[in-house]
C-alpha positions, 0 to 999 in steps of 0.5 A: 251916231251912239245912239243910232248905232246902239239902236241898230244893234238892238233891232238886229237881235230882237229880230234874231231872237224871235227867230230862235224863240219863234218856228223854225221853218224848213225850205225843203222840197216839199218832197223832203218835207213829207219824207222827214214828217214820215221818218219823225212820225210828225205832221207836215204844217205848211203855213201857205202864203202869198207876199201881197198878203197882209194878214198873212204878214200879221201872222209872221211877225206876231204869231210865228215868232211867239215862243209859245207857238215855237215851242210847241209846232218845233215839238211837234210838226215838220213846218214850212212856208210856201209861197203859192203863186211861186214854183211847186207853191202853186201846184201845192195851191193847185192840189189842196184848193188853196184860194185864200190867204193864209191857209194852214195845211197839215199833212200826213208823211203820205202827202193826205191832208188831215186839216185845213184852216184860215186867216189871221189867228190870234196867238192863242188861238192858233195854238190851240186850233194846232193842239186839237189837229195833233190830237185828233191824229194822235192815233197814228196812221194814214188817214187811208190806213186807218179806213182800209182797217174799217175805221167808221166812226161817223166822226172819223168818216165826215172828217175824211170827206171834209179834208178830201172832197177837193185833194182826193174826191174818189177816198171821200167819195167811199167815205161818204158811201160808208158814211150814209151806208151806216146811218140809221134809217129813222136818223135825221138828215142835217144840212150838211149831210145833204150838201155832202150826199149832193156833192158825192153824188154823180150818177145813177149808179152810186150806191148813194143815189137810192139813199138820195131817193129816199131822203127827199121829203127830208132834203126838200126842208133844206133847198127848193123842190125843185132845185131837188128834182133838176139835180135829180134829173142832171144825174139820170140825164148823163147817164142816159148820155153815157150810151148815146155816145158814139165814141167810134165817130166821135159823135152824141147820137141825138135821137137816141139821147132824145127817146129815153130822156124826153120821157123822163123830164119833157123835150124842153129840159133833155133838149137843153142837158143835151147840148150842154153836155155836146158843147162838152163833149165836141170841146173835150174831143176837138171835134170843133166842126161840131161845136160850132153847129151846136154853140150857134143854135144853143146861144141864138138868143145870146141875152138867155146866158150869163156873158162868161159863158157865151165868152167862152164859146167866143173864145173857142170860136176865135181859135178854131172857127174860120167861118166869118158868119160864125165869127160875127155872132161870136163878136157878138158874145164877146162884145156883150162881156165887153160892155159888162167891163172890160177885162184883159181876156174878153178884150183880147178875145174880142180883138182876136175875133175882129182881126180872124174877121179881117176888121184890123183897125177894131182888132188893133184898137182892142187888142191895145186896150187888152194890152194895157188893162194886162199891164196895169192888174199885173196880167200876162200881156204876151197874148196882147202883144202877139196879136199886135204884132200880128196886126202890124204885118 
């Protein structure tokens, strides 16, 4: 009993001395956290985790707790752990595509984010990896700060669209217009750059879209001719139905849409950008009356699609088509996601089909397998169990 006593005791202060040696987190708001990195002039590092994650487990107890690393991130950041699937956790996920486990954020006091990085580290290394992000921030400043006082060091500006694209598109997109503005004419293009000018780059109006232009014999090295061409038409093609929108009657003006983009890319291809972007467009404005027209002509032949996104206008049909006709042919497209394998969602949307399509024995025998497969992946069965219940009347 001495001796299990005497081994308690030891476990209790090895673990209280890792805490003491190790970084020392902050659980404030992560408002709290910005405004104290703003007045201390420190980074915000957030080390964003999930509690079923075993690296990121690995991380806390051989990492986190060494006295190196706690030295240095306790000098040196405001740090944090947040769990992402938990309270402002997921909008933090939300707002800096937070998609796997761990990730590494480090803020600026203005919330910018100034690097990202993932997976388990080695000690060593992920001291270092740190040593270099506070250093490349050394000069002090916003990232919006320091590009509004015409910083436009090509390393400076790739390193803004890289942090940016996703948590604050328009900021990365002047910097990338800068970034391409200022690059030397007889200066090769790398696979990079070209990822980067494609994913800036919406419409015909940008100011890089010339540059575009002018770099295809040098972009087509990277990808396909034709991927090149496609995506050079996709963005002339909105464009076009930019003004064929009758935004007073909430309708796509087709004939007008047809007569400058047939021309352009042929009937075939401004026939199909033309009802993606109306499936779209009636979605976004719940003109629903209208989808339904364009979803059952554009999916007639069901097999041309991926089953997602014929599910997805099953979906849309389930909650806002009352036509039976209609309903049997999204039946159809739910039933083809179903035999692909059985999800909690496409067994739901099936079920709600058969149920608006007073077929409640199917209803009642999906909406039980939605149910279930909710409940063994740790889903929200509430759908499910309404739709049940609804059946039950």
């Amino acid at each position: 009993m001495k001796n299990l006593v005497t081994t308690f005791f030891i476990l209790i202060f090895s673990f209280t001395f890792a805490q003491e040696e190790g970084i020392k987190f902050d659980q404030s708001s992560f408002k709290d956290l910005l405004a104290k990195a703003k007045k201390e002039k420190k980074l915000v590092f957030i080390d964003a985790y999930a509690v079923w994650c075993g690296p990121c487990k690995m991380m806390d107890r051989n990492v986190f707790t060494q006295k190196s690393v706690g030295d240095y991130f306790n000098k040196s950041f405001i740090s944090s752990r947040i769990d992402m699937e938990k309270g402002e956790g997921r909008e933090i996920a939300q707002k800096f595509s937070v998609r796997s486990y761990p990730t590494y954020l480090f803020l600026n006091g203005d919330g910018e984010m100034v690097s990202q990085n993932y997976g388990y580290m080695e000690p060593g290394l992920f001291l270092s990896m740190a040593q270099d992000v506070n250093a490349g921030n050394s000069k002090g400043g916003s990232l919006k700060d320091r590009f509004a006082k015409g910083e436009s060091s090509p390393e400076f500006l790739m390193n803004i669209m890289k942090l940016n694209s996703t948590s604050d598109f328009d900021f990365a997109k002047k910097a990338s217009e800068k970034y391409f503005a200022k690059k030397k004419t007889n200066e090769p293009l790398t696979k990079e750059e070209a990822g980067f000018l494609f994913f800036f780059i919406k419409s015909s109006k940008d100011a890089n879209f010339k540059y575009l232009v002018d770099k295809k014999s040098e972009i087509i090295q990277f990808l396909p001719e034709e991927s090149y061409n496609e995506y050079k038409n996709q963005i002339l093609l909105a464009d076009i139905m930019e003004t064929a929108i009758d935004t007073k009657n909430n309708r796509v003006d087709d004939a007008k849409f047809m007569a400058t983009a047939e021309p352009l890319v042929g009937k075939e291809v401004a026939t199909k950008k033309l009802n993606q972007i109306k499936l779209g467009f009636y979605e976004q404005n719940a003109n629903y009356a209208e989808y339904e027209k364009v979803a059952l002509e554009y999916y007639k032949n069901s097999d041309l699609f991926e089953a997602n996104e014929t599910l997805k206008a099953a979906w849309i049909f389930a909650e806002h088509v009352k036509d039976k006709t209609s309903l049997k042919k999204a039946a159809e497209w739910a039933e083809k996601s179903v035999m692909r394998g059985e999800t909690a969602e496409n067994t739901y949307i099936l079920a709600k089909i058969y149920f608006m399509m007073d077929n409640k024995n199917l209803a009642k025998s999906f909406a039980e397998m939605s149910n279930s497969l909710a409940k063994q992946t740790g889903k929200d069965a509430a759908l499910s169990e309404e739709l049940l219940n609804q059946i039950k009347k």
